[in-house]
C-alpha positions, -999 to 999 in steps of 0.1 A, spaced: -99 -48 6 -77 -48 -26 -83 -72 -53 -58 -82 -75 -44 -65 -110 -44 -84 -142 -35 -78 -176 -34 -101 -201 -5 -113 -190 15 -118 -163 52 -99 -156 80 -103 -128 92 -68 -117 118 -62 -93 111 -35 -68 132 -18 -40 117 -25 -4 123 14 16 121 15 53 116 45 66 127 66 99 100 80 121 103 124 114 67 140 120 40 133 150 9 114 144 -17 94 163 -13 58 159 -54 56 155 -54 89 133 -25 72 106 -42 43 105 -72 58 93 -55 81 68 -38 51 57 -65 34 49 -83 67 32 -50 68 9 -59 28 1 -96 34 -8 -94 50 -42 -66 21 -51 -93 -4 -40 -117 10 -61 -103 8 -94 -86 -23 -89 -125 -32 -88 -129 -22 -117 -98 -42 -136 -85 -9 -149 -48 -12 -150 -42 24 -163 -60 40 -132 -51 15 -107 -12 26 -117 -24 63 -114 -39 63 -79 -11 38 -66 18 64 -81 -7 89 -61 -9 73 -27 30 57 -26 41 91 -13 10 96 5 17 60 22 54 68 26 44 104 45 25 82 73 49 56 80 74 82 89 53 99 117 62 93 155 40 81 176 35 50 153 39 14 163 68 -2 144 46 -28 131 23 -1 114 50 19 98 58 -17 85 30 -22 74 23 6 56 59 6 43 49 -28 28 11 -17 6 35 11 -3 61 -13 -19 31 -36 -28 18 -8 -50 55 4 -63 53 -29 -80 25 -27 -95 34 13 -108 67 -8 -117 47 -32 -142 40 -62 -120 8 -80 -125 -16 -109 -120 -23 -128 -91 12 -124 -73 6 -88 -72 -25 -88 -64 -16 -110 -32 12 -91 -19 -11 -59 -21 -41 -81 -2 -14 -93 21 -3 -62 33 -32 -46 35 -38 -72 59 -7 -67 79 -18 -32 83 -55 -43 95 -43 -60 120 -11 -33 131 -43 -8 134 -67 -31 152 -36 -41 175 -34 -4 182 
């Protein structure tokens, strides 16, 4: 699970929400787990409060993210999902920080939990 960002103090950033249309094939079960790979090393350094790396992996795994949720095969409520840690993290790479950040990353991690478990 994703823990929050925080700096010493706290910024609004705007960010631009992407949906994206379905282009390559992919297992539902086998995006989901490659999703979730392409969240891991995010997860890890938002352990350890490292703002510099956390923006490094997220500007790494937005594309990554964004290259999943456009396979076929996928339930709309993954690509959704996924879509949404991608825009969570685009925030973040963006300059958002503190708790509300944190959330909406926690938050849509979540939602993409539960798209996979649904699958």
């Amino acid at each position: 699970m994703i823990v929050g960002c925080s700096s010493g103090s706290s910024s609004k950033s705007s960010t631009t929400s992407t949906r994206t249309t379905p282009s390559s094939t992919g297992s539902q079960k086998g995006v989901c787990s490659q999703a979730i790979q392409i969240i891991q090393p995010v997860s890890s350094a938002a352990s350890t409060g490292n703002v510099d790396t956390i923006v490094q992996r997220a500007q790494s795994a937005i594309p990554k993210l964004q290259s999943q949720a456009q396979k076929n095969g996928v339930s709309a409520a993954t690509q959704t999902a996924i879509t949404d840690v991608a825009n969570a993290l685009q925030a973040v790479v963006n300059g958002a920080r503190g708790p509300d950040s944190g959330m909406a990353i926690t938050s849509a991690a979540v939602d993409l939990g539960n798209a996979c478990a649904g699958s």
